[in-house]
Short mmCIF file of the C-alpha atoms (twelve columns), coordinates in Angstrom:
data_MODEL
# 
_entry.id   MODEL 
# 
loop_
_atom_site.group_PDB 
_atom_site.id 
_atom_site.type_symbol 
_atom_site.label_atom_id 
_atom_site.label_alt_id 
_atom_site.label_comp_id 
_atom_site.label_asym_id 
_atom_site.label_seq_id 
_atom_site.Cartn_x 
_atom_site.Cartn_y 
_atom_site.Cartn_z 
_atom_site.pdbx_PDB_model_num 
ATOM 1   C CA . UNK A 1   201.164 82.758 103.908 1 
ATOM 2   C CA . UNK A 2   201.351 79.272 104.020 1 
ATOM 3   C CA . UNK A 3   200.387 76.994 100.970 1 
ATOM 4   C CA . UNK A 4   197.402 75.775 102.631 1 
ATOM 5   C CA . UNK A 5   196.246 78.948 103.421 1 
ATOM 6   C CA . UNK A 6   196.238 80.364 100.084 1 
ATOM 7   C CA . UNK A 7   194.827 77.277 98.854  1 
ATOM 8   C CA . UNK A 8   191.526 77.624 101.652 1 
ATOM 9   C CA . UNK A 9   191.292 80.947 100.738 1 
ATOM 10  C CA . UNK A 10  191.186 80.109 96.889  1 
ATOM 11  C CA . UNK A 11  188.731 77.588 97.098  1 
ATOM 12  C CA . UNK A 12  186.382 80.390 99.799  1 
ATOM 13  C CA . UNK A 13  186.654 82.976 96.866  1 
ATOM 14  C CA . UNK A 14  185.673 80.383 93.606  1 
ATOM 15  C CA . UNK A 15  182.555 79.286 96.127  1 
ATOM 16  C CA . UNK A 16  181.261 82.608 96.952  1 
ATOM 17  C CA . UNK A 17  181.672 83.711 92.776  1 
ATOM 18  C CA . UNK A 18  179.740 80.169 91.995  1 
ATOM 19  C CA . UNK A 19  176.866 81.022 94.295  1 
ATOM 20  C CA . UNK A 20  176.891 84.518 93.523  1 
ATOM 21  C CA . UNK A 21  175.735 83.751 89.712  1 
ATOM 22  C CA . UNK A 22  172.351 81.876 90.083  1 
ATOM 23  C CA . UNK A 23  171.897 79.822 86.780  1 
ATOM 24  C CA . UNK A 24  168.808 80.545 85.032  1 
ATOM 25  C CA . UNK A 25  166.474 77.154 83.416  1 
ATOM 26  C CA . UNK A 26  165.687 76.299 79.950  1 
ATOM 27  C CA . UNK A 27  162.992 74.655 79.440  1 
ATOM 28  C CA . UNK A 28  161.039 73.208 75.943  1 
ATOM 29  C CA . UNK A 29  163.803 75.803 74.368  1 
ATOM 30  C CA . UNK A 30  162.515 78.738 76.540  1 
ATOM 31  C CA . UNK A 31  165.339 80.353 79.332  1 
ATOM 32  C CA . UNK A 32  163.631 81.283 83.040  1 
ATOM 33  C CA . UNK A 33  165.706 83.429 84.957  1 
ATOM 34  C CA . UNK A 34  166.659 81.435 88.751  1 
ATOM 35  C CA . UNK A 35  163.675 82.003 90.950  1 
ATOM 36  C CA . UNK A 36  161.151 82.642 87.699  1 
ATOM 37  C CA . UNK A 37  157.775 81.455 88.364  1 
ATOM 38  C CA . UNK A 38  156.202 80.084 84.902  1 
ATOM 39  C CA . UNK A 39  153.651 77.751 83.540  1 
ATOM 40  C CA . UNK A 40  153.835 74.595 81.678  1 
ATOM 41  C CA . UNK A 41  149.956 75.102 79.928  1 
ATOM 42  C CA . UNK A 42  147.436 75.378 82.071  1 
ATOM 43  C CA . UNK A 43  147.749 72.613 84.628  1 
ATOM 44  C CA . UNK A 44  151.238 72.980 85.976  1 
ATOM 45  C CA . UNK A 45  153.167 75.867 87.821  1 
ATOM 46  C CA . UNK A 46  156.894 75.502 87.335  1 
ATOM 47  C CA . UNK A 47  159.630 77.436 89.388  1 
ATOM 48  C CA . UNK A 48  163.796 77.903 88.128  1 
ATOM 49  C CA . UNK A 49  166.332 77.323 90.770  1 
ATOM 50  C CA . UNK A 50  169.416 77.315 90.181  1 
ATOM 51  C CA . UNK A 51  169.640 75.727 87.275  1 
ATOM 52  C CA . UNK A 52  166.699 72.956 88.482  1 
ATOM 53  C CA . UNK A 53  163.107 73.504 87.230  1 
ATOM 54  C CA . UNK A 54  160.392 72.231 89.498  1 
ATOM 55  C CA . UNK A 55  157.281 71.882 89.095  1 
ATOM 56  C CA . UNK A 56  153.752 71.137 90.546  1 
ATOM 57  C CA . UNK A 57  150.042 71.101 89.846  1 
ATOM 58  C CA . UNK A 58  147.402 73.361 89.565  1 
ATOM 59  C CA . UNK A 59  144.510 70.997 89.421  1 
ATOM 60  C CA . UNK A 60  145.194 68.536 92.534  1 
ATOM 61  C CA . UNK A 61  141.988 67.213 92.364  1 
ATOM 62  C CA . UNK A 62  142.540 65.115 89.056  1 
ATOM 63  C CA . UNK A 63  145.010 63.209 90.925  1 
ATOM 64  C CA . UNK A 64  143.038 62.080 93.398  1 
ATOM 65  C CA . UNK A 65  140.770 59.042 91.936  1 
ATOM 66  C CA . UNK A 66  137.329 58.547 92.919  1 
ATOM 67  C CA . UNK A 67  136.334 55.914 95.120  1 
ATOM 68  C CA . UNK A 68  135.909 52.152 93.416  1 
ATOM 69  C CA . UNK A 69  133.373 51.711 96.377  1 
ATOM 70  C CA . UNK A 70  131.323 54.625 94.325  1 
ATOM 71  C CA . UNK A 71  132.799 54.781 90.837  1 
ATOM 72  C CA . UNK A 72  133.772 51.501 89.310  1 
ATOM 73  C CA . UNK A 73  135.234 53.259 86.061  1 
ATOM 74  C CA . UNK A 74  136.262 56.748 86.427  1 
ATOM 75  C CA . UNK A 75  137.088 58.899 83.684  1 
ATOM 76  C CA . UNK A 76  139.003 62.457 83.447  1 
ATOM 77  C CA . UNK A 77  136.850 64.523 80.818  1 
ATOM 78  C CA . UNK A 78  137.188 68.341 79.897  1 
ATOM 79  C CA . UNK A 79  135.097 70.603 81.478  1 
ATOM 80  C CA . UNK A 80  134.144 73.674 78.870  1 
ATOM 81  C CA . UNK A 81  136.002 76.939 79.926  1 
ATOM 82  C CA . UNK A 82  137.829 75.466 82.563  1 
ATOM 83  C CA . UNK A 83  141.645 74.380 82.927  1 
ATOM 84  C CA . UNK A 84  141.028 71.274 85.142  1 
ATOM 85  C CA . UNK A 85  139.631 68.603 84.654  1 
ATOM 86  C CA . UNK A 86  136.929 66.622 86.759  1 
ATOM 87  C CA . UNK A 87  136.276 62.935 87.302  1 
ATOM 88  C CA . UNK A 88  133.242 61.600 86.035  1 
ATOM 89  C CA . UNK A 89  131.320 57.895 86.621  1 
ATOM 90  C CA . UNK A 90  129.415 56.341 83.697  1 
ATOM 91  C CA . UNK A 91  126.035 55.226 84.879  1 
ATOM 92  C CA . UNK A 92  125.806 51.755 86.729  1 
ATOM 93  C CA . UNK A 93  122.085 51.446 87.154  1 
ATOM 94  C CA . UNK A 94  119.062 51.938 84.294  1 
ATOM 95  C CA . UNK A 95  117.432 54.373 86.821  1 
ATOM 96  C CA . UNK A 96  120.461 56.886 86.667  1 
ATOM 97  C CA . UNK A 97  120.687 58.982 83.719  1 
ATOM 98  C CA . UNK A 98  123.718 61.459 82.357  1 
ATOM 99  C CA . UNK A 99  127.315 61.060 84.047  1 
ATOM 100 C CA . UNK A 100 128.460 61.765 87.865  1 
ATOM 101 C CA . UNK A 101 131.106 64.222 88.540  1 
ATOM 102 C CA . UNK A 102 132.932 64.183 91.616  1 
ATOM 103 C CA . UNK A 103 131.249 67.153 93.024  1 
ATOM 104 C CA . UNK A 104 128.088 65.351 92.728  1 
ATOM 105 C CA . UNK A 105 129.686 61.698 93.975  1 
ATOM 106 C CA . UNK A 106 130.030 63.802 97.318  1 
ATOM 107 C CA . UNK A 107 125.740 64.799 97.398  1 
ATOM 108 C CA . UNK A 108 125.123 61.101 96.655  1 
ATOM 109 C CA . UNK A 109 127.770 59.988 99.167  1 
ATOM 110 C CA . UNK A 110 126.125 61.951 102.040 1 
ATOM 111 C CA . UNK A 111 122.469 61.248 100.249 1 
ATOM 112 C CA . UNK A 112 123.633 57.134 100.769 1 
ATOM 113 C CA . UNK A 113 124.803 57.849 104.728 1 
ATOM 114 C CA . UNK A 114 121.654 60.188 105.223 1 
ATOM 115 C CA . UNK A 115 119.314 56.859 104.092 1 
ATOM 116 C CA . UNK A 116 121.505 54.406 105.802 1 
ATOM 117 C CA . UNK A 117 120.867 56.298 109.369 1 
ATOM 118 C CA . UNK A 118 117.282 57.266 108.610 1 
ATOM 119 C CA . UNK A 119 116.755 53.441 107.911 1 
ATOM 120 C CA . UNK A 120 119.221 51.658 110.289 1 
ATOM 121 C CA . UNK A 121 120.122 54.175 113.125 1 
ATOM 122 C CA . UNK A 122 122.763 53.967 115.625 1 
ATOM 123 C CA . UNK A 123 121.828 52.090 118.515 1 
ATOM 124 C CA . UNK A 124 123.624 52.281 121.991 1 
ATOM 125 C CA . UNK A 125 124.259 48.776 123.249 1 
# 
């Protein structure tokens, strides 16, 4: 055999052993085996790979921001018994009373298109 066969062949054998052993992840002083799901409290779903943690969340809607056209100062609060949190709107008129949460900015969303067509409809010119 020549010397740069042996050599080829070495370095074929010492990759297939290296990707044979998957590394496992430690994390906050915790190991995860490599493809180990786990969770990071109760927001975030982590995954090992070999070696690499990854992770992403659980509660997509608190990173998406209400509006500014709707909700001038948004606020993340805790909602009892639930993981996730939800966006909420402090009051901008005396007439409104108690916070908005996003599910609600949606019903006064459509509420504001529903008056705006009832009052100005479409016209075909």
């Amino acid at each position: 055999m020549t010397l740069l066969l042996k050599r080829l062949i070495s370095c074929l054998f010492l990759f297939l052993l290296s990707a044979k052993e998957a590394k496992s992840c430690i994390v906050d002083g915790e190991t995860y085996k490599d493809g180990e799901e786990f969770k990071m409290g109760c927001r975030t779903l982590c995954t090992c790979q070999n070696g690499i943690h990854s992770c992403s969340t659980l509660c997509p809607q608190e990173e998406r921001r209400p509006s500014p056209l709707y909700c001038r100062e948004p606020q993340l609060i805790e909602i009892q018994g639930q993981c996730c949190r939800e966006w909420t709107c402090p009051p901008r008129h005396q007439g409104i009373t108690g916070n908005l949460t996003s599910s609600s900015l949606y019903v006064l969303h459509f509420q504001i298109l529903s008056w705006r067509h009832l009052y100005f409809p479409l016209t075909n010119s």
